[in-house]
N, CA, C, O and CB atoms as a CASP TS submission, in Angstrom:
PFRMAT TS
TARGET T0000
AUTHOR 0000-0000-0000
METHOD Language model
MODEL 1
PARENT N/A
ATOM      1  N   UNK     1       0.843  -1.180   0.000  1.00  0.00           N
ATOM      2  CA  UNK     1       0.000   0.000   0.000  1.00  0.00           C
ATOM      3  C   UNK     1       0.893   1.250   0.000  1.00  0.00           C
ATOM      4  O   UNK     1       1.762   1.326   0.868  1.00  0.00           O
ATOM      5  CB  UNK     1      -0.961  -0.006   1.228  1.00  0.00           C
ATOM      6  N   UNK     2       0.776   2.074  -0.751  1.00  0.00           N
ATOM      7  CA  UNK     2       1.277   3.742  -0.912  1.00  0.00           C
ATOM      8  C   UNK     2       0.679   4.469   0.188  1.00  0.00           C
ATOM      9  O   UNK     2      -0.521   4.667   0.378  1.00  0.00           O
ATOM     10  CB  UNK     2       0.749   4.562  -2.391  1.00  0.00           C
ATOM     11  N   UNK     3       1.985   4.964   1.115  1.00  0.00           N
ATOM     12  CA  UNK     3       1.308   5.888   1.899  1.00  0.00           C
ATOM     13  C   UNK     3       2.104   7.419   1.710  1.00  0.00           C
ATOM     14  O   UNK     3       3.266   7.619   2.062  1.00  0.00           O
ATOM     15  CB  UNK     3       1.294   5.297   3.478  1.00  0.00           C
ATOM     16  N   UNK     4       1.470   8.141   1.262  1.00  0.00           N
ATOM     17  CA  UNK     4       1.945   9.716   1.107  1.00  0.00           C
ATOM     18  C   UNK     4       2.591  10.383   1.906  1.00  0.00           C
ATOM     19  O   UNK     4       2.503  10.072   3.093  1.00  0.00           O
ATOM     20  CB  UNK     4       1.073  10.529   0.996  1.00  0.00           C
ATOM     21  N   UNK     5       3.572  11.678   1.454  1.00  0.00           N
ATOM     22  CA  UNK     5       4.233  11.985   2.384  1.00  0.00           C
ATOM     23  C   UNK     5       3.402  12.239   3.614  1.00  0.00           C
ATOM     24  O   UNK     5       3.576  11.827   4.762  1.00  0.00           O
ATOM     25  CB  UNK     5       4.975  12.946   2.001  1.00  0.00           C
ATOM     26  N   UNK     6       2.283  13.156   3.022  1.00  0.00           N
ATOM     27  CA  UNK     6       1.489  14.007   4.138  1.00  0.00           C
ATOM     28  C   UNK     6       0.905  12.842   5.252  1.00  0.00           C
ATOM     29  O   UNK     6       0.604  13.004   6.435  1.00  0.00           O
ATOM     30  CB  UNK     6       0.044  14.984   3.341  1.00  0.00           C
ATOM     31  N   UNK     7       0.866  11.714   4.483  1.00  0.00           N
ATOM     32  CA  UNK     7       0.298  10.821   5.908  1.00  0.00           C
ATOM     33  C   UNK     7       0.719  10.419   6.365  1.00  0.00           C
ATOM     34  O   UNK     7       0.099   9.706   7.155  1.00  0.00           O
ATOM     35  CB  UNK     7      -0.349  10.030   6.117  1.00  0.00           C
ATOM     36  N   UNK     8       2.251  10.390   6.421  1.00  0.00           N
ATOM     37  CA  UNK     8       3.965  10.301   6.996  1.00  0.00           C
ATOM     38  C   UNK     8       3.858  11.245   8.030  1.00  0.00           C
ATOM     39  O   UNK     8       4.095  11.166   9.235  1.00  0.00           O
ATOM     40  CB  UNK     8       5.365  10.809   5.827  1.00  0.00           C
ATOM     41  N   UNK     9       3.474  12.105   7.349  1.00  0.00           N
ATOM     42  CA  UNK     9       4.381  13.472   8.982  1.00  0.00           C
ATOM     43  C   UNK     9       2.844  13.098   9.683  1.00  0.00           C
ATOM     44  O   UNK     9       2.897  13.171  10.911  1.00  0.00           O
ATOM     45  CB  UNK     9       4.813  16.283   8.505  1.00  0.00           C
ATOM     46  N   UNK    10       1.634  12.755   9.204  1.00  0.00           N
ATOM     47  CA  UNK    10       0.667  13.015  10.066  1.00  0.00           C
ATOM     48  C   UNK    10       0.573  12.570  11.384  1.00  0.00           C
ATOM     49  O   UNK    10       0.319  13.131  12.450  1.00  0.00           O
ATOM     50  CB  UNK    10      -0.256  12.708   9.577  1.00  0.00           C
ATOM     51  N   UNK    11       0.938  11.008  10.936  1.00  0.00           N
ATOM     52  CA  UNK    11       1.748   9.752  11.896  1.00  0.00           C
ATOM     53  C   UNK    11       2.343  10.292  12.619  1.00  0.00           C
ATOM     54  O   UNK    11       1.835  10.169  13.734  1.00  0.00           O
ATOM     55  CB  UNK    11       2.719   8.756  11.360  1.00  0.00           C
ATOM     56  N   UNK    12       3.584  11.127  12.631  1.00  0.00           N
ATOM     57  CA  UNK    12       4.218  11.226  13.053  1.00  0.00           C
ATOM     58  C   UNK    12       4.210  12.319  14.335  1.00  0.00           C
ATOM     59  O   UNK    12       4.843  12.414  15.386  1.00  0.00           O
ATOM     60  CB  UNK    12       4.777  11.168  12.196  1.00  0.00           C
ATOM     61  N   UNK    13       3.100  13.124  13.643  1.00  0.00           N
ATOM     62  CA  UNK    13       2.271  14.274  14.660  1.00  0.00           C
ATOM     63  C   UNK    13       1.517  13.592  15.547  1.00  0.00           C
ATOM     64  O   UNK    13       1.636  13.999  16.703  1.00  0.00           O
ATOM     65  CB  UNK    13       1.210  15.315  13.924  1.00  0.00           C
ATOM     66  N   UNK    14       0.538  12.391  15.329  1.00  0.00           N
ATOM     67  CA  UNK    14      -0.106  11.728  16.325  1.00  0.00           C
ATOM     68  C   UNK    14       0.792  11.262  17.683  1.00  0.00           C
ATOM     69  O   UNK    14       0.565  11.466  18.876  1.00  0.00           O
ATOM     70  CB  UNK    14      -0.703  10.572  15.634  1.00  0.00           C
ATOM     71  N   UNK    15       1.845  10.589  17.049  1.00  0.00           N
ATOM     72  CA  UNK    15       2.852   9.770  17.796  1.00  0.00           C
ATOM     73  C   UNK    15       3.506  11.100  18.884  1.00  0.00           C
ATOM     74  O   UNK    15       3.919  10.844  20.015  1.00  0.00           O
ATOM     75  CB  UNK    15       4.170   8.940  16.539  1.00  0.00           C
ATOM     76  N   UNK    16       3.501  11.862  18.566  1.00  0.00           N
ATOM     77  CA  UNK    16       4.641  12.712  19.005  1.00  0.00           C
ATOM     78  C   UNK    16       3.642  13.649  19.817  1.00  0.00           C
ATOM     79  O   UNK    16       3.867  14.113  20.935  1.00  0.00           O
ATOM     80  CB  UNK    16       5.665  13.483  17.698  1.00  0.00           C
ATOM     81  N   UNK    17       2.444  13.850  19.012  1.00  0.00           N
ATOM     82  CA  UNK    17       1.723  14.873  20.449  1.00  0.00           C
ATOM     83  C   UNK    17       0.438  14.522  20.555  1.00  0.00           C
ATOM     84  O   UNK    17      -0.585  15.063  20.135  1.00  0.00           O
ATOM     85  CB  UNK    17       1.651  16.676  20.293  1.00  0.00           C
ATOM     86  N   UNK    18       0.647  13.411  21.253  1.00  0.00           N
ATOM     87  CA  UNK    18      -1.067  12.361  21.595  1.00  0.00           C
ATOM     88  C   UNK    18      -0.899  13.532  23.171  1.00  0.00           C
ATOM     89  O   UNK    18       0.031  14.213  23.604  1.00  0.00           O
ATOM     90  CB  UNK    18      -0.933   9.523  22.005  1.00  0.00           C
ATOM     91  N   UNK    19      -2.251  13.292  23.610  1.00  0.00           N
ATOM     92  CA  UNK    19      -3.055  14.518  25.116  1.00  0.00           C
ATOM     93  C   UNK    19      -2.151  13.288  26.346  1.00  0.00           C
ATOM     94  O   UNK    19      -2.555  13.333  27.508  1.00  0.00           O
ATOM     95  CB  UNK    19      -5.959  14.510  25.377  1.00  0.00           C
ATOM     96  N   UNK    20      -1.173  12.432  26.067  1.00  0.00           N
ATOM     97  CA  UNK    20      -0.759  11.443  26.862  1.00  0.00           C
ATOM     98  C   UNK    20       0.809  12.379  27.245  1.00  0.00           C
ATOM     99  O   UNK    20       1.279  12.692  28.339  1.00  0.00           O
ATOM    100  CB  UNK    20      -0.717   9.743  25.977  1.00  0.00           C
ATOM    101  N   UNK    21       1.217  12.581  26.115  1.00  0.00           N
ATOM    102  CA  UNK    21       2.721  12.955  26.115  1.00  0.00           C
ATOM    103  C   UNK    21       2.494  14.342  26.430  1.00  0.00           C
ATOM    104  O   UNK    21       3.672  14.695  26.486  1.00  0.00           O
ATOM    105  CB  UNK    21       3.629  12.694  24.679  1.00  0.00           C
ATOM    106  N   UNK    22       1.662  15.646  26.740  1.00  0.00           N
ATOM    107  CA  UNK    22       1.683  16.597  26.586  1.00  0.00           C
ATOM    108  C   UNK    22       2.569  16.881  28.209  1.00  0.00           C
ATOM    109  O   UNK    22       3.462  17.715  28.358  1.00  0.00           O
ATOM    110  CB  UNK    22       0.292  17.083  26.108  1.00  0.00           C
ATOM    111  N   UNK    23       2.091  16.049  29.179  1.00  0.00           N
ATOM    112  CA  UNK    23       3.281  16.362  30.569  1.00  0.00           C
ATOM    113  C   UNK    23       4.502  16.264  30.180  1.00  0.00           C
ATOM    114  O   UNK    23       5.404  17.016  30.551  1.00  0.00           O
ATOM    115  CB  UNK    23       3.287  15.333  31.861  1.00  0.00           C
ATOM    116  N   UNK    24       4.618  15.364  29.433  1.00  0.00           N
ATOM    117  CA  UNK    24       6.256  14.664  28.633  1.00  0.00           C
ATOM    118  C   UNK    24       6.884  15.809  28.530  1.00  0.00           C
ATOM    119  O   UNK    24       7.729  16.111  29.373  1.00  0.00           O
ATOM    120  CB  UNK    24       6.272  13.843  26.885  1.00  0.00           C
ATOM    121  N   UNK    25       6.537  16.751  27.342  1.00  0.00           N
ATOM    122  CA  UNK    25       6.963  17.783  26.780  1.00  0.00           C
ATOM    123  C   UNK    25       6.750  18.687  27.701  1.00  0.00           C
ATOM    124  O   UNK    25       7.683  19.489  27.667  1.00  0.00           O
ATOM    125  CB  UNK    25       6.471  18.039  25.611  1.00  0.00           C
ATOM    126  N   UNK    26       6.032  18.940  28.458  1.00  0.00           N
ATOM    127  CA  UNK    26       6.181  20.173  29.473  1.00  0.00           C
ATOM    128  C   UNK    26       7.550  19.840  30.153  1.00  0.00           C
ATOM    129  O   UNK    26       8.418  20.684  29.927  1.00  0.00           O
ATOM    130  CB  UNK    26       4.840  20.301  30.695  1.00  0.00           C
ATOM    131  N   UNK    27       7.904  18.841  30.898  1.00  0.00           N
ATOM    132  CA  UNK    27       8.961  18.841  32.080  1.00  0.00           C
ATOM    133  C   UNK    27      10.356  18.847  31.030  1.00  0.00           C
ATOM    134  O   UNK    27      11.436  19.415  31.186  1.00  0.00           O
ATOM    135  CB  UNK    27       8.811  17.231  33.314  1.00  0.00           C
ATOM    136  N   UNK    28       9.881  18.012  29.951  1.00  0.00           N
ATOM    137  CA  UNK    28      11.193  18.115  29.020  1.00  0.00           C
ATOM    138  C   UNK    28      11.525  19.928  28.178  1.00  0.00           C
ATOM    139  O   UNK    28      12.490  20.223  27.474  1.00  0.00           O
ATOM    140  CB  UNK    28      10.826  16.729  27.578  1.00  0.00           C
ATOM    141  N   UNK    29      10.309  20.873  28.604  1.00  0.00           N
ATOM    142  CA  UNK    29      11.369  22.136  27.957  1.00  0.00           C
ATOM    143  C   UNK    29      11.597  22.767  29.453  1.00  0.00           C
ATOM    144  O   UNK    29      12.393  23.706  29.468  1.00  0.00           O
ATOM    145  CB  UNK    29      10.508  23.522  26.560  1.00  0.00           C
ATOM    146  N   UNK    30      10.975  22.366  30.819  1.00  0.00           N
ATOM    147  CA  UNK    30      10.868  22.594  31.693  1.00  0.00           C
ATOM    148  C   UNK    30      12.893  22.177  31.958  1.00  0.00           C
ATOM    149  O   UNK    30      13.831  22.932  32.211  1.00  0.00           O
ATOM    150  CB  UNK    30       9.466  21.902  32.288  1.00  0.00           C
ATOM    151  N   UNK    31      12.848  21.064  31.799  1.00  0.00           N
ATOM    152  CA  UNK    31      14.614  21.067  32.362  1.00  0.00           C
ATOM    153  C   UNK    31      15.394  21.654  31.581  1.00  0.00           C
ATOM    154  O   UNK    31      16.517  21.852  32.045  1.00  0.00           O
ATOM    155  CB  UNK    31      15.391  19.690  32.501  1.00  0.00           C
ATOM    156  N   UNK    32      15.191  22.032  30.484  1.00  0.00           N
ATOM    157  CA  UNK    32      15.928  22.597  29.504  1.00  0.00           C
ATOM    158  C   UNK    32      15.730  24.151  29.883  1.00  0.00           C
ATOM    159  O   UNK    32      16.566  24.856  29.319  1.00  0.00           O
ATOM    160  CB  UNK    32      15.441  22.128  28.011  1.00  0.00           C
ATOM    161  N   UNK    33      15.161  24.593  30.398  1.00  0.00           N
ATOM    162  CA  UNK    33      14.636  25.956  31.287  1.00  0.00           C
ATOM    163  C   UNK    33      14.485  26.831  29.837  1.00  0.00           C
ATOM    164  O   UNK    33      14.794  28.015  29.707  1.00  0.00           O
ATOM    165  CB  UNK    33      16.025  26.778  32.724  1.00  0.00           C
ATOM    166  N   UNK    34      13.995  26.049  28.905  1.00  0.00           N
ATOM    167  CA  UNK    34      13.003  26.845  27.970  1.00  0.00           C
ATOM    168  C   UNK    34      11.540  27.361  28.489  1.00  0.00           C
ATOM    169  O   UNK    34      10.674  26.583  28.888  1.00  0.00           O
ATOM    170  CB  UNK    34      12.709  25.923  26.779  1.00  0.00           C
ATOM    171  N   UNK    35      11.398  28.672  28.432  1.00  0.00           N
ATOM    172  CA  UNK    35       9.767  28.726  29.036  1.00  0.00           C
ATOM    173  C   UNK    35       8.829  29.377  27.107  1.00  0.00           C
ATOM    174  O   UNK    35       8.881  30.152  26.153  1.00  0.00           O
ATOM    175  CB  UNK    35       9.638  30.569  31.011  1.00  0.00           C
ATOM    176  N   UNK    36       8.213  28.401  27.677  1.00  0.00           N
ATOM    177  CA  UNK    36       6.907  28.687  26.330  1.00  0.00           C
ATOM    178  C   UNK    36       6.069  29.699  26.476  1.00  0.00           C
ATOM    179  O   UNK    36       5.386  30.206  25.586  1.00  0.00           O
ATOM    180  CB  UNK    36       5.800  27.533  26.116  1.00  0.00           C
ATOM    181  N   UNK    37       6.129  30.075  27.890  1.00  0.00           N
ATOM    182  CA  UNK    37       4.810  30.909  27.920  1.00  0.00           C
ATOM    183  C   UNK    37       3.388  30.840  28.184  1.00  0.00           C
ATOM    184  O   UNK    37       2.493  31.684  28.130  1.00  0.00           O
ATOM    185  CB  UNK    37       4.700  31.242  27.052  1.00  0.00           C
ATOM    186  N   UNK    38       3.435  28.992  28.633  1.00  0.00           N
ATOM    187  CA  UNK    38       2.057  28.899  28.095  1.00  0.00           C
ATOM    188  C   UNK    38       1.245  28.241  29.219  1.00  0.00           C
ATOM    189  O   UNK    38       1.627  27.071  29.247  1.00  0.00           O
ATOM    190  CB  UNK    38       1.981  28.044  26.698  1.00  0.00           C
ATOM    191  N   UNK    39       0.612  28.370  29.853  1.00  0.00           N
ATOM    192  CA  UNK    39      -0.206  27.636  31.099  1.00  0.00           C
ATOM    193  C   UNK    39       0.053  25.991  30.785  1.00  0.00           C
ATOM    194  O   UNK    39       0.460  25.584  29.696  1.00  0.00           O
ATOM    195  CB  UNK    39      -2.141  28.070  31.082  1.00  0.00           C
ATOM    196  N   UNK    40      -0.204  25.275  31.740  1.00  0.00           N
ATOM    197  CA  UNK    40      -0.618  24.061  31.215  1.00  0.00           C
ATOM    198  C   UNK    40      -1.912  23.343  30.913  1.00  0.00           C
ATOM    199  O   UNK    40      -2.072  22.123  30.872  1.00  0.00           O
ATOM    200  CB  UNK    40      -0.147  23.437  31.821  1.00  0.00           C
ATOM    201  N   UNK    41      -2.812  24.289  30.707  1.00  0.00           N
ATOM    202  CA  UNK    41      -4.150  24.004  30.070  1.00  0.00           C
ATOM    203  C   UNK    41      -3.567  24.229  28.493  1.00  0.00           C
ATOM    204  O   UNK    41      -3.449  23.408  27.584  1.00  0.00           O
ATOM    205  CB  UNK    41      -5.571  25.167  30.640  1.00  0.00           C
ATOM    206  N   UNK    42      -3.304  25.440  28.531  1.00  0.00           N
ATOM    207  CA  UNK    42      -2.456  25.948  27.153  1.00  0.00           C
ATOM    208  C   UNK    42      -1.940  24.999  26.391  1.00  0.00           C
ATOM    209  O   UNK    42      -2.393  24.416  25.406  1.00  0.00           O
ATOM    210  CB  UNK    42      -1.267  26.787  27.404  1.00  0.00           C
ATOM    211  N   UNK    43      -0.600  24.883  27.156  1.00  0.00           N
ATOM    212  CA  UNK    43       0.164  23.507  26.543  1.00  0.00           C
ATOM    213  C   UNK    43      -0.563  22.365  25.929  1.00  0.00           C
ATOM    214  O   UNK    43      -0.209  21.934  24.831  1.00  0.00           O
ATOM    215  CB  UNK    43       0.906  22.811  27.618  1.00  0.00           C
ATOM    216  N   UNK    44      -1.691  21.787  26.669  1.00  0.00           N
ATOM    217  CA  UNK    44      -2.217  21.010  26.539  1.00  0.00           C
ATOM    218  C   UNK    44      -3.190  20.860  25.401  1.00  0.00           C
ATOM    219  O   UNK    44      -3.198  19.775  24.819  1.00  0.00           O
ATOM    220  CB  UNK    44      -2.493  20.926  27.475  1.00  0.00           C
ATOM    221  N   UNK    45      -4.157  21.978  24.941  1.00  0.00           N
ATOM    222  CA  UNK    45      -4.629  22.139  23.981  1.00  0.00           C
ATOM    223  C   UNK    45      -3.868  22.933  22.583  1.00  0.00           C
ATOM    224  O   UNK    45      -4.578  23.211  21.617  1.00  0.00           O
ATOM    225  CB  UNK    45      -5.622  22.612  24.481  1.00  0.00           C
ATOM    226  N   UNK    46      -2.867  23.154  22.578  1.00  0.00           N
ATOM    227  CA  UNK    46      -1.866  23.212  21.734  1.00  0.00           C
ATOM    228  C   UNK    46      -1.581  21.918  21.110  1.00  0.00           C
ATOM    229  O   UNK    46      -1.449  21.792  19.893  1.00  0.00           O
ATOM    230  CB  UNK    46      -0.794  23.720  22.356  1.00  0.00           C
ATOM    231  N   UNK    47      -1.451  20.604  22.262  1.00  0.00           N
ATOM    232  CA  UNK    47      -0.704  19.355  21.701  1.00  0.00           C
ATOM    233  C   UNK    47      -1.907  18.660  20.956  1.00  0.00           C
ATOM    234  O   UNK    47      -1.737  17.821  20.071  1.00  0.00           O
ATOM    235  CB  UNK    47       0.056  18.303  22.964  1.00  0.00           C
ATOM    236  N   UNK    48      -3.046  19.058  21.366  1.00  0.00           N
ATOM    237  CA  UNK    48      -4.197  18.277  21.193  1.00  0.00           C
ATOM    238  C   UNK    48      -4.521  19.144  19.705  1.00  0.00           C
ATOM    239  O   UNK    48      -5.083  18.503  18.816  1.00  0.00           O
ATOM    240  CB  UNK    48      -5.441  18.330  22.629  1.00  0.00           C
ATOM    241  N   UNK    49      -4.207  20.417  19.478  1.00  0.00           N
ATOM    242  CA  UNK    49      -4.531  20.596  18.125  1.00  0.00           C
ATOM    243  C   UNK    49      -3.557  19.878  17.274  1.00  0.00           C
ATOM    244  O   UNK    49      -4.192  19.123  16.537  1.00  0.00           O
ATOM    245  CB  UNK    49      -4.588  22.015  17.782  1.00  0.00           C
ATOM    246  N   UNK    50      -2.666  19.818  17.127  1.00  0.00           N
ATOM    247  CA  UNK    50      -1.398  19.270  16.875  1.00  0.00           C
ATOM    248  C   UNK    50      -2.057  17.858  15.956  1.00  0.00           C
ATOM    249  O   UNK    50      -2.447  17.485  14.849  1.00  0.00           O
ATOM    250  CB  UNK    50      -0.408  18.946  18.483  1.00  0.00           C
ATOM    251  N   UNK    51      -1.850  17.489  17.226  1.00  0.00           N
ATOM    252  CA  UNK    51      -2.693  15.918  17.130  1.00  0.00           C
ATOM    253  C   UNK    51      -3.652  15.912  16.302  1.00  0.00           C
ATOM    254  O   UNK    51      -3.379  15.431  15.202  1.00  0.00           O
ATOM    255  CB  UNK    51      -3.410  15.381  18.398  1.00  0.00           C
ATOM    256  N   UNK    52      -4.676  16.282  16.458  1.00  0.00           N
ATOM    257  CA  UNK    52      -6.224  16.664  15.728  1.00  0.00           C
ATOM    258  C   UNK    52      -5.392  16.858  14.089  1.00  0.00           C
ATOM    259  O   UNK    52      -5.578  15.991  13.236  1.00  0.00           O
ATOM    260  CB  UNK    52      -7.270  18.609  16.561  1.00  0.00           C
ATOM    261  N   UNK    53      -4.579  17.948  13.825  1.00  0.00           N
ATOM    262  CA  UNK    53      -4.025  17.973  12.764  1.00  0.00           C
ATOM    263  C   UNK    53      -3.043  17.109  12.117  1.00  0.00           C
ATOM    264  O   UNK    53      -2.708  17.254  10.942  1.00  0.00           O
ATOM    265  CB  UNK    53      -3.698  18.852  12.804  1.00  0.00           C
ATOM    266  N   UNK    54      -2.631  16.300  12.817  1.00  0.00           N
ATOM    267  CA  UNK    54      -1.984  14.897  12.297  1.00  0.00           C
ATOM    268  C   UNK    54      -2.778  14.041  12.020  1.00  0.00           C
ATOM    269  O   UNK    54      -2.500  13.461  10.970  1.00  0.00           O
ATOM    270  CB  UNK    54      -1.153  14.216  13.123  1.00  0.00           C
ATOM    271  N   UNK    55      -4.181  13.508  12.807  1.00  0.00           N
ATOM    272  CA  UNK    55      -5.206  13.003  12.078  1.00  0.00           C
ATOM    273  C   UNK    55      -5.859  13.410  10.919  1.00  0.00           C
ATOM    274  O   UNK    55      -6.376  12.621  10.129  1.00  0.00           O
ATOM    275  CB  UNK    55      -5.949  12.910  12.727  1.00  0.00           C
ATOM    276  N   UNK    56      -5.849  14.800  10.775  1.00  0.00           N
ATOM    277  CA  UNK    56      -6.503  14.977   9.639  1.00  0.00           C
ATOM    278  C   UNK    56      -5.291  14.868   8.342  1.00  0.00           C
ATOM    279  O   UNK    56      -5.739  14.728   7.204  1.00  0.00           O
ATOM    280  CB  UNK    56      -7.324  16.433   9.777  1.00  0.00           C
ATOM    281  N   UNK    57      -4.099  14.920   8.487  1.00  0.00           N
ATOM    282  CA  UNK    57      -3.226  14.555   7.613  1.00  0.00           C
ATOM    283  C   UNK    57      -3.301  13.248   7.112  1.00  0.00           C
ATOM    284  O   UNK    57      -3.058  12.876   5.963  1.00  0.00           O
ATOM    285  CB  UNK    57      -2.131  14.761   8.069  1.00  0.00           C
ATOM    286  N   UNK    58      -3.789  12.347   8.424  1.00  0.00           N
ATOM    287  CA  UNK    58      -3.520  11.093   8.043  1.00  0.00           C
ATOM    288  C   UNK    58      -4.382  10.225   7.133  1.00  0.00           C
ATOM    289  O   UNK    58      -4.239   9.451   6.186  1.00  0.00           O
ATOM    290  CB  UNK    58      -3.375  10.515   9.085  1.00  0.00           C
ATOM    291  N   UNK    59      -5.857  11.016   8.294  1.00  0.00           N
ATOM    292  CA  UNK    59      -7.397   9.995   7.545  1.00  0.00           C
ATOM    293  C   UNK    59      -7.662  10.589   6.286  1.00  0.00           C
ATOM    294  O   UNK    59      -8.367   9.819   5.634  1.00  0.00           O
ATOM    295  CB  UNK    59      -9.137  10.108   8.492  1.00  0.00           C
ATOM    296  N   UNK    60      -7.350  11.829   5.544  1.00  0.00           N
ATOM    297  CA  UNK    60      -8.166  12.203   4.801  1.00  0.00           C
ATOM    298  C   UNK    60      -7.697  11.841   3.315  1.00  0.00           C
ATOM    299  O   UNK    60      -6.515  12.019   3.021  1.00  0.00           O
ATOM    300  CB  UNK    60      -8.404  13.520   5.112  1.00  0.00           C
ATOM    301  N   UNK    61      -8.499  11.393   2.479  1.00  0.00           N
ATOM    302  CA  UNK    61      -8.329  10.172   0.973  1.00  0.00           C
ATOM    303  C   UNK    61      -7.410  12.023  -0.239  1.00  0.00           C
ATOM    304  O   UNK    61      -7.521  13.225  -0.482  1.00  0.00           O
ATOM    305  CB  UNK    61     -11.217   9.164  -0.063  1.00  0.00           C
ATOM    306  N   UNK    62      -6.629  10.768  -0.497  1.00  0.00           N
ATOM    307  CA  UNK    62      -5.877  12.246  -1.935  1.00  0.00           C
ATOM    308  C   UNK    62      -6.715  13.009  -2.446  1.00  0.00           C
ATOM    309  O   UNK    62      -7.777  12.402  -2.301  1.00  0.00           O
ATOM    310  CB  UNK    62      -5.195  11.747  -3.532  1.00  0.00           C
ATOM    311  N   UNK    63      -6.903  13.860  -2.903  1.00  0.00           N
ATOM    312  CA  UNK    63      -7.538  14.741  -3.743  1.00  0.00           C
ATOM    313  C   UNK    63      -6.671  15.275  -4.642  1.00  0.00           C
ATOM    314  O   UNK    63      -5.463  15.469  -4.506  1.00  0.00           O
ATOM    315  CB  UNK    63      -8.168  15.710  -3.092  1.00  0.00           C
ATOM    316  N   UNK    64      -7.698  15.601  -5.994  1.00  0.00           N
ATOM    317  CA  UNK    64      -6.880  16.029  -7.186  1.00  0.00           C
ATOM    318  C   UNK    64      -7.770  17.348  -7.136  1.00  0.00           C
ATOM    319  O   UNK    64      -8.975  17.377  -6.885  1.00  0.00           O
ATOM    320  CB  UNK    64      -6.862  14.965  -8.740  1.00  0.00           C
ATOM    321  N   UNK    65      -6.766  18.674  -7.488  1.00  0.00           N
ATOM    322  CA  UNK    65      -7.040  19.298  -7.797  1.00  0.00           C
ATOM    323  C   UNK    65      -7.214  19.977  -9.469  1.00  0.00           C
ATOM    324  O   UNK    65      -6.155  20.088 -10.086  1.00  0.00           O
ATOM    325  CB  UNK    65      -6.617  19.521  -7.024  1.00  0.00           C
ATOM    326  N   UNK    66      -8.464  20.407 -10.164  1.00  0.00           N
ATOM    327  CA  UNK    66      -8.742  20.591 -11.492  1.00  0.00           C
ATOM    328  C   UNK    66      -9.078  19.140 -12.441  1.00  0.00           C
ATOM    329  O   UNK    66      -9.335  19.233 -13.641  1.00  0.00           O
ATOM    330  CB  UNK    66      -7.494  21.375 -12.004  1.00  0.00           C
TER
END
């Protein structure tokens, strides 16, 4: 089966910012004493759009345009 780039990175957006890992990534820019700026409700619905947008990379069938 052919799977497209776009449903490559989509994967790869799911994997990387599922609403599971979003503590992950907080403590990990947290030791790095990067600050984002961002509450952790924030954070959290940030990862979850993320996500949401890696699904839609992933599920949605090719389209031709013209």
């Amino acid at each position: 089966m052919h799977v497209l780039l776009r449903q490559r990175i989509g994967i790869l957006l799911m994997i990387l910012f599922m609403p599971v890992n979003s503590p992950l990534w907080k403590m990990g820019f947290d030791e790095l004493d990067f600050d984002l700026g961002l509450s952790g409700f924030d954070f959290f619905a940030s990862s979850l759009v993320l996500f949401i947008a890696g699904a839609v990379m992933t599920f949605t069938p090719k389209t031709k345009f013209g």
